[in-house]
C-alpha positions, -999 to +999 in steps of 0.1 A: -271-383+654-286-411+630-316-410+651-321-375+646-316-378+608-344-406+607-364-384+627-364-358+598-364-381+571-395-392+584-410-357+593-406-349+556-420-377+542-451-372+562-453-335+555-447-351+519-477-371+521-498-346+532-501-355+569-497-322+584-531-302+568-543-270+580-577-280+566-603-303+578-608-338+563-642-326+554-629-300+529-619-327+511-654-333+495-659-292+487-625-289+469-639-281+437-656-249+431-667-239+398-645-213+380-669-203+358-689-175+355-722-194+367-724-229+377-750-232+349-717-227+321-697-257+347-726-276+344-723-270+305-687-274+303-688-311+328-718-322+303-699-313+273-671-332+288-688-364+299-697-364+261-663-360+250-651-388+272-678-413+261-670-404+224-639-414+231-645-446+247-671-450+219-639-445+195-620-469+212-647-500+212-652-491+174-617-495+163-626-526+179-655-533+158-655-511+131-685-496+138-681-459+146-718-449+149-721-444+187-688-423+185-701-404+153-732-396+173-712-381+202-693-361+182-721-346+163-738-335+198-710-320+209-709-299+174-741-289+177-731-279+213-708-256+198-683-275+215-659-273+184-628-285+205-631-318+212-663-324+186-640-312+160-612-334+173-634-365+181-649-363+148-610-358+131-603-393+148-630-410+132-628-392+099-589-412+099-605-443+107-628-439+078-600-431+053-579-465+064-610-484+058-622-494+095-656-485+094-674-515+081-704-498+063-688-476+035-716-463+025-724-448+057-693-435+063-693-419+025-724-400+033-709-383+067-677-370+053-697-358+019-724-340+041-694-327+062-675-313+028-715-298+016-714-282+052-679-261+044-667-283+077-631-280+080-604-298+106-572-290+109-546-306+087-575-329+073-582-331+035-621-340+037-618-342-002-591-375+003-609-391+026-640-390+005-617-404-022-600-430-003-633-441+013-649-446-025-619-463-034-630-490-015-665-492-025-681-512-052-698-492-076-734-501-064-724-493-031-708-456-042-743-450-065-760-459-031-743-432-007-742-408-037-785-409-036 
């Protein structure tokens, strides 16, 4: 009797695994197929997403460094994509960065939340008028006459 118990135990925990497969290993390597209407829009959507991921990884290395340039960059491309999702979020996570002071060039960061707020930009749950202001709170005044130029 145990040895028919183990016998099942194990059956399932093959079937589990994936063992038993109706499909050839083979099939593997075709499983995606693009559910888009063209594979032109997947090819759009996988580039806008390789941008999004390497924003974020570009994020991540400048909370490191406080320099958010590279992740600014990506962020832009993928607004001008008119990929507002994640270019909208990406560029909300920097724009919270900015406001806590961790980009090191002020100025720089002044000058892409003010073009933002000149652009009618808008985030979600994001006053782009306080970050301005909490970003020239830490300027000098040279430095705040230099981003206003």
């Amino acid at each position: 009797m145990a040895t028919a118990a183990y016998a099942w135990a194990l059956l399932l925990i093959v079937a589990a695994a994936g063992g038993f497969s109706a499909t050839p290993a083979s099939a593997a390597e075709d499983a995606f197929v693009c559910m888009e209407e063209t594979q032109e829009k997947c090819d759009y959507e996988n580039k806008n997403m390789e941008l999004f991921i390497n924003g974020r990884d570009a994020f991540d290395r400048g909370r490191e460094t406080g320099d958010f340039r590279e992740a600014h960059d990506y962020a832009a491309e993928l607004l001008a994509r008119k990929d507002l999702r994640h270019g909208k979020g990406l560029m909300k996570f920097i724009y919270l960065q900015l406001a806590q002071g961790t980009h090191k060039n002020l100025v720089e960061a002044y000058r892409w939340v003010a073009a933002d707020i000149a652009a009618g930009m808008t985030y979600p749950r994001l006053d782009l008028d306080r970050v301005l202001a909490q970003i020239a709170a830490r300027m000098t005044p040279e430095q705040l006459a230099e981003a206003k130029r």
